[in-house]
N, C-alpha and C positions, 0 to 999 in steps of 0.2 A: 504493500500500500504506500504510496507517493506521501509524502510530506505534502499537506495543506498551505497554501500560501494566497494570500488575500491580494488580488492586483485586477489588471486591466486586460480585456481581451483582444487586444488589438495591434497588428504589427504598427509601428510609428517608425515614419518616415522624419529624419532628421539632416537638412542642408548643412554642411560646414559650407562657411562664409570664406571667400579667399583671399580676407582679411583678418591681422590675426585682432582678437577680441577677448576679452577675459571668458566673458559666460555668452551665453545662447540659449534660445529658449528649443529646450529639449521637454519629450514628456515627463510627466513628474512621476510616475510610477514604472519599474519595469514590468512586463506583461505577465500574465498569470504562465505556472509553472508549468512545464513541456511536459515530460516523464522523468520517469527515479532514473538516473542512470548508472550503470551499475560498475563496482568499483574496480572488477575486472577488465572494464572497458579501456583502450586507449586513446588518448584524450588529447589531441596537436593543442600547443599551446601557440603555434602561429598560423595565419590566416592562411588558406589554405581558395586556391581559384582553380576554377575546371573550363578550360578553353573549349569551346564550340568547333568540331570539327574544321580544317584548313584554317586557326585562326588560334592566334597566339596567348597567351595564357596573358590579364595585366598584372602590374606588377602591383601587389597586396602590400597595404601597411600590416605593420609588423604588432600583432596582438600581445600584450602580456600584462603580469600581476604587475602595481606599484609593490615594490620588496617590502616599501615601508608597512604598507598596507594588505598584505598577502594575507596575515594570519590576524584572527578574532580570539584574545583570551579575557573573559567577562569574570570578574570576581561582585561577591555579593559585596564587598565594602574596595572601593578602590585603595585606601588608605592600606590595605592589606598586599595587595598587588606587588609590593616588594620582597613580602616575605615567602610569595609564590605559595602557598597553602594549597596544596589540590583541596581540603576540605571546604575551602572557600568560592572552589573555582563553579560560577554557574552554565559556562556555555565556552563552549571554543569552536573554532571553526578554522578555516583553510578554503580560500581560491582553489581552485581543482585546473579548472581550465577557462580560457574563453575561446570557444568554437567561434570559427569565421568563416564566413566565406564571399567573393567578391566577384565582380564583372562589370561589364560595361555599362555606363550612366545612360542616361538618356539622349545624350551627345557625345561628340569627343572630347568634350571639356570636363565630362566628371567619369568619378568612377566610384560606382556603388557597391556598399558593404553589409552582411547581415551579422551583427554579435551578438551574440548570447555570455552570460554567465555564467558559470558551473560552481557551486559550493556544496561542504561539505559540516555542518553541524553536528556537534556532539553535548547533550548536556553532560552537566557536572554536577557532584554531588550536594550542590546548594542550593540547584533550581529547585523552584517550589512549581507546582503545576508545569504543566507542557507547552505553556507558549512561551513565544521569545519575538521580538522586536530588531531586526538587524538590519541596516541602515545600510546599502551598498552605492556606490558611483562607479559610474564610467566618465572616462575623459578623452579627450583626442587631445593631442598634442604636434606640432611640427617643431624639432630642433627641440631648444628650452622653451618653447613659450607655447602655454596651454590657450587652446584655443576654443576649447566649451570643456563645460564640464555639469555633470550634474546627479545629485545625492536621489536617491529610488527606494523609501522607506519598505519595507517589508517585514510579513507578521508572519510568523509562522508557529505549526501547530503540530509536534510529535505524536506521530500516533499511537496507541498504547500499545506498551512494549516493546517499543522503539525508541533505542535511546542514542543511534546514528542515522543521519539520513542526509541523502546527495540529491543535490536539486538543482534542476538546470531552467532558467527564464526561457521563454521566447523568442526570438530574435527582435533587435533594433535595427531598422534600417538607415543606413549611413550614407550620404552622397559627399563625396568629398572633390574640390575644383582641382584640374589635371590640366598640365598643358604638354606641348612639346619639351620642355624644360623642365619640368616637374611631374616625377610617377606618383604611385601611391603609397612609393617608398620612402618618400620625403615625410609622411606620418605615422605616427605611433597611435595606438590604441590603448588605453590601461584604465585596468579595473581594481576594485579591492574593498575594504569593508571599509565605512566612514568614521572611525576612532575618534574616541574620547582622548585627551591629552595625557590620560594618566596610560590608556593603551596605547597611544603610539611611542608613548616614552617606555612601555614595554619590551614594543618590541623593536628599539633602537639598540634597546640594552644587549637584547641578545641575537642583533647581528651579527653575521661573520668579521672577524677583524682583518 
């Protein structure tokens, strides 16, 4: 039985501007949940394009987690969060993957992209009840400088006696400006969970050194 998640049913088609701009209005919710997918499964973490017979595959921005923001560790008192207490710990999670895939815009000036999500929730021994509240973003980016971005609250609902569950969004559709000069290789795509200050300084701490 699939994880429960509360959202919208609807693919949403989102313009990048080929100007760079902080935010953009993207939809506020990501789409309701696809299927379970299963952990056996293997999961490209870069975007992935399928050429139309005699015709050249384009070239796909490059999908992946923000590092900073890969992993979800939720304690019941953040004030605890340094002492790492699994008996404190209520939820953790992990980016798994985000599927892609791209092709040709509506002209030669764009080129469109479909992304999904993929996470993987675990509660911990402090949650109380089976729901949880996890707050994920996507962003595009060209070079350093973010060019939309935006937070996609999500509620989710363990089902009983399930206390792991992987769950993959819907796809966002992306049209991103292309010219003779610039592929689709000139942007990145990244996702990740939207952290509280006391998690991201979690998990700065135990990044690789």
């Amino acid at each position: 039985m699939p994880p429960h998640s509360r959202a919208g049913n609807d693919i949403h088609r989102v313009v990048i501007p080929p100007v760079h701009r902080p935010e953009f209005a993207m939809p506020r919710r990501l789409p309701r949940p696809a299927t379970q997918i299963l952990l056996a499964t293997a999961l490209a973490l870069l975007a992935s394009c399928g050429p139309s017979q005699d015709e050249f595959a384009p070239v796909c921005p490059v999908a992946s987690p923000l590092w900073q923001a890969a992993d979800l560790v939720r304690y019941r008192d953040e004030s605890v969060a340094a002492h790492e207490d699994v008996r404190d710990m209520i939820l953790t999670g992990h980016i798994v993957a985000i599927p892609a895939k791209c092709g040709p815009g509506d002209n030669k000036n764009q080129l469109a992209a479909d992304v999904s999500i993929t996470i993987q929730l675990t509660r911990g021994p402090a949650m109380q009840g089976r729901e949880a509240d996890v707050p994920l973003f996507l962003a595009v980016a060209e070079g350093d400088q973010i060019l939309d971005k935006k937070v996609f609250p999500q509620h989710f609902v363990f089902p009983t006696g399930l206390d792991q569950v992987t769950w993959s969004s819907d796809p966002v559709h992306l049209v991103f400006p292309i010219s003779a000069t610039k592929s689709g290789a000139a942007y990145t795509v990244l996702a990740g969970f939207q952290l509280t200050p006391a998690e991201l300084a979690l998990n700065r701490a135990h990044a690789p050194q």
